[in-house]
N, C-alpha and C positions, 0 to 999 in steps of 0.2 A: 479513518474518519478525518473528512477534513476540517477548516478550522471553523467555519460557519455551519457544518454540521453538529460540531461541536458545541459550539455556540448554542445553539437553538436547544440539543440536550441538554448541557446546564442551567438553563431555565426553565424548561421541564422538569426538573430536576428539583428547581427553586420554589415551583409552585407550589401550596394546596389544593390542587387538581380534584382529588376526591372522585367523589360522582357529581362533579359540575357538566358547567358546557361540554366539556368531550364528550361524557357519554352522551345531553340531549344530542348533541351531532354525530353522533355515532364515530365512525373512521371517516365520511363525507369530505372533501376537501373543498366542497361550497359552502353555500349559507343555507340551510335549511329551507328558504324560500323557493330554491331552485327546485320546478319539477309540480307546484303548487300546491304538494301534500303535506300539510303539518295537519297536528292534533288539537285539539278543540283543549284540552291540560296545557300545552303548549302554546299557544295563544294566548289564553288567559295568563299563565306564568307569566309570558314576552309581555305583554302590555303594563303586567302588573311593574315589571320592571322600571321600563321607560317613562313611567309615569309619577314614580316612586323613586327616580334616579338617585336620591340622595341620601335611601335609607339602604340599610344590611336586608338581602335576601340570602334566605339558606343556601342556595347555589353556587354564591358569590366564591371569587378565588382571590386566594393572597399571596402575597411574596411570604416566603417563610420568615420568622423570628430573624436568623441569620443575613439574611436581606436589608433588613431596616437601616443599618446602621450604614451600610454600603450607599443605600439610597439618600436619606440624609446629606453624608457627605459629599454626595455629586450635587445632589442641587443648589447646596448650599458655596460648592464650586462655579458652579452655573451661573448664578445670583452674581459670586462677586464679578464674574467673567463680564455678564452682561454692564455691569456699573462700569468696569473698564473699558467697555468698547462705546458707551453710551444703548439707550435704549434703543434709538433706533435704527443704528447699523446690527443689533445683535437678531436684529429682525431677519437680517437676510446673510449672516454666519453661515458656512457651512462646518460639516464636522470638521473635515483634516485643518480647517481654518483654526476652529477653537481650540484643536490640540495643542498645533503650533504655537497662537497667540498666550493661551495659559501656561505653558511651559516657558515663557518668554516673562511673564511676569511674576515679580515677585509676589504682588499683592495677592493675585491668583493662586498661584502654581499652580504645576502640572499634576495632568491628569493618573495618578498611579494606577496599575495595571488592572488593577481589580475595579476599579471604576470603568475602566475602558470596558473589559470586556462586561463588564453589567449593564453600560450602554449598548453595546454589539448585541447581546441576549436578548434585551427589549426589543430594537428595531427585529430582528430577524425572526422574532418567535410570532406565531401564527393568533393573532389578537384573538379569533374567534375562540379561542382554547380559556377567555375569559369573557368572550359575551357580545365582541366591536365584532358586526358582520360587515360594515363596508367593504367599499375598491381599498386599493393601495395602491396609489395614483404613483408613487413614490418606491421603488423597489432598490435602489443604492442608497447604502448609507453616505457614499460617498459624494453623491448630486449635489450639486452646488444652483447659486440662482445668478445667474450673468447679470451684472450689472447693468450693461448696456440695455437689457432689453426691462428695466422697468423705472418708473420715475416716483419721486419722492410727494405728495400730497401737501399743500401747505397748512399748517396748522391743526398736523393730527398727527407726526410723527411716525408715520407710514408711508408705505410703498405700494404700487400697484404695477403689474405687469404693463406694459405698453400693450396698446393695440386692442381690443376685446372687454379686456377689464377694466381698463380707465375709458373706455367709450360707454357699456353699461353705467359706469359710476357717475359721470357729466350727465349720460341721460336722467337718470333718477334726482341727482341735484337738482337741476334744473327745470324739473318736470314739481316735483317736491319742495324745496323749497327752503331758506337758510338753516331752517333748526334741524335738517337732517346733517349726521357728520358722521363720515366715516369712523370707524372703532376700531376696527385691526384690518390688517390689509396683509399683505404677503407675510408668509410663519416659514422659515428655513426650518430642516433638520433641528439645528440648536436648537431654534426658541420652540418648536412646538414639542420638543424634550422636556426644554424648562418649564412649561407647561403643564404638559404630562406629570411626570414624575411630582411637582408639587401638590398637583392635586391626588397625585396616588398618599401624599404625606402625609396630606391632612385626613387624607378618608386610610389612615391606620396601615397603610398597605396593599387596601381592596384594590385590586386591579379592574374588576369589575367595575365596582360604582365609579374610579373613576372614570371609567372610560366611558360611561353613561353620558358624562359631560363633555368631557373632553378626547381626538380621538389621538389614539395612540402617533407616535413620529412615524410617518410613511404613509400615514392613514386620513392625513388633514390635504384636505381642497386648498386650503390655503394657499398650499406651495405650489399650486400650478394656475391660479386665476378665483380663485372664489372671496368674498369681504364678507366684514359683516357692518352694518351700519346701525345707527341708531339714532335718539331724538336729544339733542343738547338741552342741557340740565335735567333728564331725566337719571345721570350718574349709572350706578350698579345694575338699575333697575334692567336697564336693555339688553343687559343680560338675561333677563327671566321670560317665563311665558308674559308677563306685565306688559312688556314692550307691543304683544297682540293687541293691545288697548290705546296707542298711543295715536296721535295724528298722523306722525311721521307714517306709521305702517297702514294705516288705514289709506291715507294719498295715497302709497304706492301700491296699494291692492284697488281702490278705485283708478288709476292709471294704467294698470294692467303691466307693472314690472314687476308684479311679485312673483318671485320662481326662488321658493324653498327646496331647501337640499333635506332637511330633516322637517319631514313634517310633522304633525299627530302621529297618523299611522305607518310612521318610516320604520323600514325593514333592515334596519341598519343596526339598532340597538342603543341607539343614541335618544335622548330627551329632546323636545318638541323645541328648533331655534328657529322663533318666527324673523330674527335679525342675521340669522346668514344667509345671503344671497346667493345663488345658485348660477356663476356664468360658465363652467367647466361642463359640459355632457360627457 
């Protein structure tokens, strides 16, 4: 066994697996959409999910009891990591970067080994085995994001790819109009960890619910071209379906730049984000 096979068994290992997701997926190494046969229990379940993203369903999987503490402690490693690098360079960290970096600090320290491999476990183990059916745009943990090729936004503390995704974002500005402001813009490996795993914290463990929200490291558009935008002074809010109701998103659905990546009915497993922008196919 090698070590990334390895890997991926000790988190199967980790899990509460049950009779969750694997069995609805049977041994399939797609997404159940594939083929256009699902069940009418199955639909209904899947919808109830997505729509209900932020409560416990029976299916739902967790990291085990012995997990917790592991998890914890990496994000709360994470956390300090990112203050040390400022917020928005931790944006576009890659991993061998943050190893290096936090093994270099005292504030930080380094990452001990059982945190490593609890991050390797994460990225490589098959999300669907808790409910995330997307792409995974993203297949090395070790991918980095070239500097060269993306430029920094002013006054949003984000980055966008050059070329494609800062030409979408000027058009939507422009077209839209000041009080739209970019929200998050390129997620490296690191940060869409720190992410992840935060909200796995707060939702007790559930790998499921959180991945309802948020999607697993490898698994986010982010890191190749996608944003999300939103309406200034609206706060938290454009995080929510709320943001559906805003001026900001009504202009760009009457201008015709609206291209949602999770919609209502996305087959993804994710909750309805009328504020991520869709420029990756």
């Amino acid at each position: 066994m090698n070590r990334r096979q390895a890997i991926k068994f000790s988190l199967s290992a980790a899990l509460g697996v049950g009779l969750g997701w694997s069995s609805l997926l049977a041994e399939a190494d797609e997404s159940p959409w594939v083929g256009g046969e699902v069940s009418d229990e199955f639909l209904e379940d899947y919808f109830k999910k997505i729509k209900n993203f932020d409560k416990i369903h029976p299916q739902d999987v967790y990291l085990k009891k012995t997990q917790i503490v592991i998890l914890k402690n990496t994000v709360t490693r994470l956390q300090r990591l990112e203050r040390g690098v400022g917020h928005a360079n931790f944006h576009l960290l890659s991993f061998d970067e943050a190893l290096k970096l936090a093994k270099k600090s005292t504030l930080v320290g380094g990452f001990p080994r059982q945190e490593v491999d609890f991050l390797e476990s994460i990225f490589y183990a098959a999300a669907k085995e808790y409910g995330f059916l997307g792409e995974k745009p993203i297949t090395k943990l070790t991918d980095s994001v070239p500097k060269f090729k993306v430029v920094k936004v002013p006054s949003t503390g984000n980055f966008l790819f050059k070329g494609l995704a800062e030409e979408v974002y000027h058009r939507v500005k422009t077209a839209v109009g000041a009080d739209l402001q970019l929200t998050s813009g390129i997620r490296g490996i690191v940060k869409q960890y720190s992410l992840f795993l935060t909200k796995v914290v707060e939702s007790e463990g559930n790998l499921s619910m959180a991945s309802r929200s948020l999607a697993p490291p490898g698994y986010s558009f982010h890191g190749i071209g996608d944003f999300d935008v939103g309406q200034i002074g609206f706060g938290a809010l454009n995080f929510t379906a709320q943001f559906a109701g805003t001026r900001v998103f009504n202009r760009i659905k009457e201008l015709g730049y609206l291209k949602l990546r999770y919609t209502r009915d996305n087959t993804f497993g994710v909750r309805f984000e009328p504020w991520h922008i869709q420029v990756v196919t």
